[in-house]
C-alpha positions in Angstrom: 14.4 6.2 -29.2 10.8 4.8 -29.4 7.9 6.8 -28.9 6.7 6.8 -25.0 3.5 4.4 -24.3 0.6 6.0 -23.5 -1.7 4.9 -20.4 -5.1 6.9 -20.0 -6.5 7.2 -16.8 -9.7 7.6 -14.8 -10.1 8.7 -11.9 -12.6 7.1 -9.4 -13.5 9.3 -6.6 -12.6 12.6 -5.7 -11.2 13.1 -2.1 -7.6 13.8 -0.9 -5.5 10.9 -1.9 -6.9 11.3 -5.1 -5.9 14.6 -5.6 -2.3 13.5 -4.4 -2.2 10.8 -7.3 -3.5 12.6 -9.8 -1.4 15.5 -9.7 1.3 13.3 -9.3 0.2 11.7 -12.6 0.2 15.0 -14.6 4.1 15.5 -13.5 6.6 15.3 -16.3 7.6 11.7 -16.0 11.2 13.3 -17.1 11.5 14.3 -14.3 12.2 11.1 -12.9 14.2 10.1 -16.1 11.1 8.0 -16.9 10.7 8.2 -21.1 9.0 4.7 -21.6 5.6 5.9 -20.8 3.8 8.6 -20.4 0.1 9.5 -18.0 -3.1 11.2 -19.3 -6.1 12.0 -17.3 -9.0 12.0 -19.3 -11.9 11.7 -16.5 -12.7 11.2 -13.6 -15.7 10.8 -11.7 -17.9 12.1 -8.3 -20.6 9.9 -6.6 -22.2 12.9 -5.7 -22.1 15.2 -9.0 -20.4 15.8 -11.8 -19.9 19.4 -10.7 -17.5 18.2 -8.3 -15.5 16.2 -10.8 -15.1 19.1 -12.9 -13.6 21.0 -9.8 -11.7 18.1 -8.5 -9.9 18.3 -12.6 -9.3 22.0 -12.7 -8.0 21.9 -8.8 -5.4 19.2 -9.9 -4.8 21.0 -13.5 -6.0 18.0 -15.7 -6.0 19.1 -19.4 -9.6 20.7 -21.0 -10.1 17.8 -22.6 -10.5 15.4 -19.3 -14.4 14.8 -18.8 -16.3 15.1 -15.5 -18.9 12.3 -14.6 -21.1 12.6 -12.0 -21.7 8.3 -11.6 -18.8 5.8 -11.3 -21.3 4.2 -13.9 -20.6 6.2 -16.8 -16.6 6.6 -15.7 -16.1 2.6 -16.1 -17.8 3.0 -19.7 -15.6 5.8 -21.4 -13.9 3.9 -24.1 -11.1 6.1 -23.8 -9.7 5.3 -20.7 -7.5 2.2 -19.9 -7.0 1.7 -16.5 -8.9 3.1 -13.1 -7.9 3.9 -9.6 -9.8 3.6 -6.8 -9.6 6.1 -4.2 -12.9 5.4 -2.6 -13.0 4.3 1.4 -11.8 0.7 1.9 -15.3 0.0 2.4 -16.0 0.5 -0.9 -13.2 -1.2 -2.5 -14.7 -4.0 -3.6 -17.5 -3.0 -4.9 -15.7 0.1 -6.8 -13.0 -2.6 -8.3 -15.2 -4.9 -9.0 -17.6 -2.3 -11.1 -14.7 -1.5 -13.1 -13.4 -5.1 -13.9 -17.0 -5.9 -15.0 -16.4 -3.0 -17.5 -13.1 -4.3 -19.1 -10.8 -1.5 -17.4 -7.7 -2.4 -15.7 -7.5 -0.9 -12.2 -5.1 0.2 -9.5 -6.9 -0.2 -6.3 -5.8 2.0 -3.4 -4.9 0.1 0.2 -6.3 -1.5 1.8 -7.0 -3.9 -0.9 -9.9 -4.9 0.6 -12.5 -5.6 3.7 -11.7 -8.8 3.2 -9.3 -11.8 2.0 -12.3 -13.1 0.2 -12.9 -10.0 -1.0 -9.4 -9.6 -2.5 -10.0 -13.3 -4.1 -13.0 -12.4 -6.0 -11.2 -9.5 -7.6 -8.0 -11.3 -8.4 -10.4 -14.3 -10.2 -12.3 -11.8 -11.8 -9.2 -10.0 -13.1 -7.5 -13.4 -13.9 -10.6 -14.3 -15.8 -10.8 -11.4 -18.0 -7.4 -10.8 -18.3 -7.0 -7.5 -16.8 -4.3 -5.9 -15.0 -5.1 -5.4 -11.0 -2.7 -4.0 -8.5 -3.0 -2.9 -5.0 -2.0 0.8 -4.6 0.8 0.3 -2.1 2.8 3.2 -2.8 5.7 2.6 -0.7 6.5 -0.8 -2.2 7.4 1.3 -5.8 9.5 3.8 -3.9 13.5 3.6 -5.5 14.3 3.6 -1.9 12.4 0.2 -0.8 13.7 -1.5 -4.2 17.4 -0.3 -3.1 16.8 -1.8 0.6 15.0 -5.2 -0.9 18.0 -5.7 -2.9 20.7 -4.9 0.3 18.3 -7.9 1.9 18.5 -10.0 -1.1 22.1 -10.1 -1.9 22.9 -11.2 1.7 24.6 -7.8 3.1 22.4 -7.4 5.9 23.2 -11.0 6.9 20.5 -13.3 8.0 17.3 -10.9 8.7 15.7 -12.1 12.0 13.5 -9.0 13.0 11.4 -6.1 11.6 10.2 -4.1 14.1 7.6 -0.8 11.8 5.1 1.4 13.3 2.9 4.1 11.8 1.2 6.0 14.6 -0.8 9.2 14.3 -1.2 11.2 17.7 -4.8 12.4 17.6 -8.0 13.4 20.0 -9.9 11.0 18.5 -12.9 12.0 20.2 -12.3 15.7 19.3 -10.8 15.7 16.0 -12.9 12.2 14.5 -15.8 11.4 16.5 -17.6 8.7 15.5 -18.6 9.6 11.6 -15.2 10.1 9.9 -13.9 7.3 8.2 -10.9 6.9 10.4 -13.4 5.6 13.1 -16.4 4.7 11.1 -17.6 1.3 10.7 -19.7 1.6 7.9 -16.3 2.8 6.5 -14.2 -0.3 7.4 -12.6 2.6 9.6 -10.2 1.5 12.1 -6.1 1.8 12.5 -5.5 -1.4 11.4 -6.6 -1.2 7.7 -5.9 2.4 7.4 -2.3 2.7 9.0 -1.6 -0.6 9.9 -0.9 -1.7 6.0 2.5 0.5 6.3 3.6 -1.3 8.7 2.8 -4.4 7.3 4.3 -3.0 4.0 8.0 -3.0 5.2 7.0 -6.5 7.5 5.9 -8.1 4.5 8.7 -6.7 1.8 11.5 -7.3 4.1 10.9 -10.5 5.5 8.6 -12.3 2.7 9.1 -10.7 -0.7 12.9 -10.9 -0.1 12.5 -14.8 -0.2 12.6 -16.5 -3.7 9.0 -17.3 -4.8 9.0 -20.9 -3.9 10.2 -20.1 -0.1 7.5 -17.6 0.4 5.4 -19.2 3.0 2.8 -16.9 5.0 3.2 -16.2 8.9 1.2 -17.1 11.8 0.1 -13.9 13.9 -0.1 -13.4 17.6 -2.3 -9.6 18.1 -4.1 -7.1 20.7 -6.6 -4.7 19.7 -8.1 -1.8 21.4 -11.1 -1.0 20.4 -12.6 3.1 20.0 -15.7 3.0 22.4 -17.9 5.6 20.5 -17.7 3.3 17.5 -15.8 -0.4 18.2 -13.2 0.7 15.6 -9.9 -0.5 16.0 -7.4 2.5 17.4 -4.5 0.7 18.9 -3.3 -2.5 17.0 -0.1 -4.7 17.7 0.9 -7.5 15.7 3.2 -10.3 16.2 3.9 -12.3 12.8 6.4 -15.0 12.7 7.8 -16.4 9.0 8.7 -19.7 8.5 12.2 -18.5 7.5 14.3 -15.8 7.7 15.9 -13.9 4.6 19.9 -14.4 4.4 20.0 -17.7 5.3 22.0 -20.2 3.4 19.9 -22.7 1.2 21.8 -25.7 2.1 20.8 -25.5 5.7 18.4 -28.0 7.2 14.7 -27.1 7.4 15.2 -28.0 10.9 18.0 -25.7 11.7 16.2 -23.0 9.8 15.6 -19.5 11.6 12.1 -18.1 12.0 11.6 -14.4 11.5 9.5 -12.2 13.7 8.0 -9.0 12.1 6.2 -6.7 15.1 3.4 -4.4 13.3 2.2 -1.7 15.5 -0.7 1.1 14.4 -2.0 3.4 16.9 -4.4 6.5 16.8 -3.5 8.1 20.2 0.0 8.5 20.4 2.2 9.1 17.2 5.7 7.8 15.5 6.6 10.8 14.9 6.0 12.8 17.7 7.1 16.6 17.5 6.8 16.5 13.7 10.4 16.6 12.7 11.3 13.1 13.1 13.1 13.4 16.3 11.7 9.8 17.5 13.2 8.2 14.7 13.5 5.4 13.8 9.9 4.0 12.9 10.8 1.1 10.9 14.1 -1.5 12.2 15.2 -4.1 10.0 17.7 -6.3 12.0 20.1 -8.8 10.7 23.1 -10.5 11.3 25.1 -7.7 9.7 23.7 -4.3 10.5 20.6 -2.8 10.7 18.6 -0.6 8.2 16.3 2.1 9.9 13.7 5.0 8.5 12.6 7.8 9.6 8.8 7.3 8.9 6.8 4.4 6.9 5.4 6.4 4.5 7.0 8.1 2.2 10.3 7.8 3.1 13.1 9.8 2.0 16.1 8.8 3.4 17.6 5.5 5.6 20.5 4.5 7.2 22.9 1.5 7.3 24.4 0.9 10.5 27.0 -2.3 9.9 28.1 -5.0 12.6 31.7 -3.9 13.4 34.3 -5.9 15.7 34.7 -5.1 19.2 36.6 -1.6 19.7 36.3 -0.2 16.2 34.4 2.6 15.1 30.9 2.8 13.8 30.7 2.6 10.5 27.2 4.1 9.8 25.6 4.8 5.9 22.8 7.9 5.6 21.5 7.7 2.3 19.1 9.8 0.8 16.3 9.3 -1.8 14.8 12.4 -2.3 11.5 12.3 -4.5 11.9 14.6 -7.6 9.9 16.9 -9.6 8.0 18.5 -6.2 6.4 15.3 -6.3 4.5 13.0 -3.3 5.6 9.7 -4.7 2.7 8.0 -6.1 3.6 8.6 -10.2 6.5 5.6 -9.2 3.3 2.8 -8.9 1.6 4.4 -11.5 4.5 4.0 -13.7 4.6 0.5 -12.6 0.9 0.0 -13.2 1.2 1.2 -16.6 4.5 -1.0 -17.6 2.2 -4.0 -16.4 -0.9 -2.5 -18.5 1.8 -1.9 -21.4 3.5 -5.5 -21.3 0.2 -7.4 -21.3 0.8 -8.6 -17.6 -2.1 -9.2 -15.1 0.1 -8.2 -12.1 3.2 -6.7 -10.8 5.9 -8.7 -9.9 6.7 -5.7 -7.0 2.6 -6.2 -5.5 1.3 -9.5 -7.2 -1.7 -11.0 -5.7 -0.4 -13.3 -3.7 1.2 -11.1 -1.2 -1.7 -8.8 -1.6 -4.1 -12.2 -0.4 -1.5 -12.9 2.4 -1.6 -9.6 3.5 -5.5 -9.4 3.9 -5.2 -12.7 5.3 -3.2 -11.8 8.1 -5.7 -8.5 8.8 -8.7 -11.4 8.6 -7.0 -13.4 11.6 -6.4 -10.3 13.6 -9.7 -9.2 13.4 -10.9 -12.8 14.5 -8.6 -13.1 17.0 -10.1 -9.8 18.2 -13.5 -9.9 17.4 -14.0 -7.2 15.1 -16.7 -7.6 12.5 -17.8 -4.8 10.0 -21.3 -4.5 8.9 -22.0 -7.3 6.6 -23.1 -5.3 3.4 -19.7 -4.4 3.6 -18.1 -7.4 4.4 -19.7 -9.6 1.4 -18.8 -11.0 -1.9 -22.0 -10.2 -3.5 -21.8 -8.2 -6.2 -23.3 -5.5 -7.0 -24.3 -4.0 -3.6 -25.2 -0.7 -3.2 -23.7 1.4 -0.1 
């Protein structure tokens, strides 16, 4: 058996979601019978000190050897690390990416992509251009459970999909628990619902309904939305979304563009009332994917553990009704399964991933650009530009 590859990351910025990836890194890949690669963490970096990089590495267990940097500057320049994620504020995103491609290092950029589709298009021209790897963190998409329900869809045993109904809700005091400077609600921060939360349910919109299509029948969606705007800060906190795709997965390839179904995909992100209300999944399901043969639910958008199958069944017979579970291993969160996939890509010499390419990535952000224009939300413009390098 060939040696396992070896991928060396860096770690840019320091806050939760970082911490979650990066300990998810240093897991034995064994223990998700993984053996073709294998993760290192050799720095990672704090805008505000290098003391806090070296506590962010010992809090997550990185080896000795990882080094602490105290300026996303001198991360992007160690010439032993290969790739970078990004785990700064969407806000940031660009800029962060951007510094990093500059550098020669391949990245994985945490979601929201961007602030921006135009945003997004710089990146993927610069990576395209230098010939680096760039992937959008969307966790979920890598999940053994979602590849097991794209396939269901693919193979035509949900029938022909005409609806996916997702929503990813948390059930806060904004007021009291936010206010107006955390990055939930802060503009300065691209804060909002939308690009925060709303991604998930775009996630299972998107990879139900458009990445189960071959690549020549992807065709983006129009988008009908509300938004409610948070009136300490004009953040988005309750954002519904109405996409409708060209064509629906499961139907035959023979049939007549005109005689074609459209598929709608309803997108709903709120911060006052929650999915999951009690905590224990009781107002299940959060995500319905409806086709001619049965219906595939989940419990919650994000990281999901289980679904079910409930099959179309003739008048008067029982219910014939699949709970299958996925459980992620190695007291993991579920983020080593897109690393892994990052680091194939890196590996393989491929720019993007197959699973998250840019294209769907630039439809996504495109869809989050109409809302906000059909709803008049702006963000600050030193945020919302293409120049490069801007300092926030």
């Amino acid at each position: 058996m060939p040696e396992p590859h070896p991928i060396r990351w860096g770690i840019l910025a320091t806050g939760g979601i970082a911490q979650t990836f990066t300990k998810d890194l240093l897991l034995d890949p064994q223990t998700r019978n993984v053996s073709d690669i294998k993760h290192s963490v050799v720095a990672a970096a704090s805008s505000s000190s290098a003391d806090r990089a070296k506590k962010f590495l010992e809090e997550c267990k990185a080896p000795s050897s990882a080094v602490a940097y105290g300026s996303y500057d001198d991360l992007v320049k160690d010439k032993n690390v290969d790739i970078i994620y990004v785990a700064t504020p969407h806000s940031h995103h660009y800029q962060n990416t951007m510094l990093a491609l500059q550098a020669g290092k391949h990245v994985l950029c945490e979601k929201a992509f961007t602030v921006n589709a135009a945003q997004a298009l710089k990146l993927v021209e610069t990576a395209k251009e230098k010939k680096l790897f760039l992937m959008e963190a969307v966790w979920t998409r890598f999940f053994p459970l979602s590849l097991q329900i794209r396939k269901f869809i693919e193979t035509g045993k949900l029938g022909v999909v005409h609806r996916v109904i997702a929503d990813f809700s948390f059930g806060t005091n904004v007021e009291e628990v936010w206010g107006a400077k955390h990055r939930m609600t802060n503009m300065d921060l691209a804060g909002g619902a939308m690009l925060d939360l709303g991604i998930y349910p775009l996630t299972w919109v998107f990879q139900s309904l458009y990445h189960t299509l071959p690549l020549d029948e992807r065709k983006p969606p129009r988008v009908v939305s509300s938004i409610s705007k948070f009136a300490l800060t004009g953040a988005d906190e309750n954002t519904s979304m109405i996409l409708t795709f060209p064509k629906a997965p499961g139907e035959t390839k023979d049939i007549p563009s005109k005689q074609q179904h459209e598929a709608h995909g309803i997108a709903l992100t709120n911060f006052r009332v929650a999915t999951d209300v009690d905590g224990h999944q009781t107002s299940k399901p959060a995500v319905r994917i409806q086709g001619t043969k049965g219906e595939i639910q989940l419990e919650r958008p994000a990281r999901p553990v289980r679904y079910r199958i409930i099959h179309k069944v003739a008048d008067g017979q029982p219910a014939h009704v699949e709970e299958i579970e996925c459980p992620i291993p190695g007291d993991g969160e579920g983020m080593f399964w897109e690393a892994d996939e990052a680091a194939r890509c890196v590996r393989d010499g491929k720019l993007e991933s197959e699973g998250m390419g840019w294209e769907e990535s630039l439809a996504i952000m495109r869809i989050m650009d109409e809302v906000r224009k059909q709803n008049d939300l702006v963000y600050p413009q030193n945020i919302e530009t293409t120049d490069y390098p801007v300092k926030l």
